[in-house]
C-alpha positions in Angstrom: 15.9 0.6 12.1 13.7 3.1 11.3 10.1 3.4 13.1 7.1 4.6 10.7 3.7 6.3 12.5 0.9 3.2 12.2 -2.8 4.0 13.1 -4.4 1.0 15.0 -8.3 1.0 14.9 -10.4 -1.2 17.1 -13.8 -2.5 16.0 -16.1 -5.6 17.2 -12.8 -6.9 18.8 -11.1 -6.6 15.4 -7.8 -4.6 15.2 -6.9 -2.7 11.7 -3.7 -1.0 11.4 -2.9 1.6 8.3 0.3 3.7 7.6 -0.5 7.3 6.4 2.9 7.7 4.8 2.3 4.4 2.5 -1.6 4.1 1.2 -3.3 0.8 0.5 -0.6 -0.7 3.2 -3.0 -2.7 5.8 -3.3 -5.2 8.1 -6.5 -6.6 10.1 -5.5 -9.0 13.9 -7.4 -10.2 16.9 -4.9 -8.3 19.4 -3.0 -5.5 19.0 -0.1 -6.9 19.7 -1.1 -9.8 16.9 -2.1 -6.6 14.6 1.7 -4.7 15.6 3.3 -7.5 14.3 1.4 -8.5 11.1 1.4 -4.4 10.2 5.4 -4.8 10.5 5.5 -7.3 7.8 3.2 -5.7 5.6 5.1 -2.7 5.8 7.9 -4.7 4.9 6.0 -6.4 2.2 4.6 -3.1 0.8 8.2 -1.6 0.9 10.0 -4.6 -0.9 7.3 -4.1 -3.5 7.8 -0.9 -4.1 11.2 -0.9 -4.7 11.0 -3.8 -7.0 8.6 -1.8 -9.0 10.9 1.4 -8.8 8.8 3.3 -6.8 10.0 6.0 -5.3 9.7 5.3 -1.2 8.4 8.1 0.4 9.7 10.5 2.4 8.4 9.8 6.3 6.9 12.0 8.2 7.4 12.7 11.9 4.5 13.6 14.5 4.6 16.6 13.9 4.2 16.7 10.7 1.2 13.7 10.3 -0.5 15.7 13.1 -0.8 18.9 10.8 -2.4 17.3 7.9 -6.1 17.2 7.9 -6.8 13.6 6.4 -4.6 12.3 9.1 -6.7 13.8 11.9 -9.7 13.0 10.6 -8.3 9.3 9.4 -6.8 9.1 13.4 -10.6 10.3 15.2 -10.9 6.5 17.6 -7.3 5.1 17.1 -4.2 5.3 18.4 -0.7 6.2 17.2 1.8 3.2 17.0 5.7 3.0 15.7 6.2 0.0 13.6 9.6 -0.7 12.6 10.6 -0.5 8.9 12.8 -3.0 7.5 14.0 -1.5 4.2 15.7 -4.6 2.1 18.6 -4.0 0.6 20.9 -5.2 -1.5 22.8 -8.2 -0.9 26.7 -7.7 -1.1 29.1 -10.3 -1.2 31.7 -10.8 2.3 34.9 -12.3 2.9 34.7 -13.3 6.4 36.8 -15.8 8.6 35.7 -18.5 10.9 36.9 -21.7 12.3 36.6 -24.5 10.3 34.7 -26.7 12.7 31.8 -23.7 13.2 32.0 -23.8 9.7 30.9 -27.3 9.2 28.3 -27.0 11.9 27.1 -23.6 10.5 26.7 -26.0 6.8 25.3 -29.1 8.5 22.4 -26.8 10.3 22.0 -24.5 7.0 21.6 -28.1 4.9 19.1 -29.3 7.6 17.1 -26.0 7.3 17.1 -26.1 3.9 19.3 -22.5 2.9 22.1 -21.8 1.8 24.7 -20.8 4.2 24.3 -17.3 3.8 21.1 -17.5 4.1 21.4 -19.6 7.3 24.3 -17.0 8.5 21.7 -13.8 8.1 18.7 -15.4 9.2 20.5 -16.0 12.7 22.5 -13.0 12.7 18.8 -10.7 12.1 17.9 -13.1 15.3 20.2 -12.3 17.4 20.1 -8.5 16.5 16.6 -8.4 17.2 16.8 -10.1 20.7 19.5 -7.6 21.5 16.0 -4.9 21.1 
């Protein structure tokens, strides 16, 4: 997954986070760890947005590159530099897959209690699992 550069500013015990490479794409939080998290999904957010409107995503920029543009020094002065991971959506495609029969009752019993379809069910716990692999 990519990681996109984030400034985190701190003020009267209220955290703001920006990204330089997508303008207008903000999130406020109490902690920074609360502020991390809420920037991530409006990043995500912003990004789905964009691509449903056929915006063209734009291309990111490394370190490097942020740190030789003026506005982003002066927009950094007082806050530091986080990497917030970018979930791009994507299209869905359609699988063939095999399972046993019986995980696949459970796997339709626990999707119909939840609410989603089984796909849904399926990637929901399959992005969980990814995720708490790190």
């Amino acid at each position: 997954m990519p990681l996109t550069p984030a400034l985190v500013h701190e003020e009267d015990g209220i955290f703001g986070i920006s990204f330089p490479d997508f303008p207008g794409c903000i999130s406020t939080g109490r902690t920074a760890e609360e502020v991390l998290r809420k920037g991530a999904e409006a990043l995500t957010f912003h990004v789905a947005g964009m691509i449903e409107d056929g915006d063209p995503l734009p291309l990111g920029r490394d370190l490097a590159q942020l740190r030789a543009d003026p506005g982003f020094r002066s927009d950094a002065e007082g806050a530091f530099i986080a990497l917030v991971p970018l979930e791009v959506p994507g299209q869905s495609i359609r699988l063939n897959i095999s399972m046993e029969e019986t995980l696949v009752d459970a796997v339709d019993r626990a999707a119909a209690e939840a609410g989603q379809s089984r796909s849904a069910y399926l990637a929901e716990a399959a992005k969980r699992l990814l995720k708490s692999r790190g």
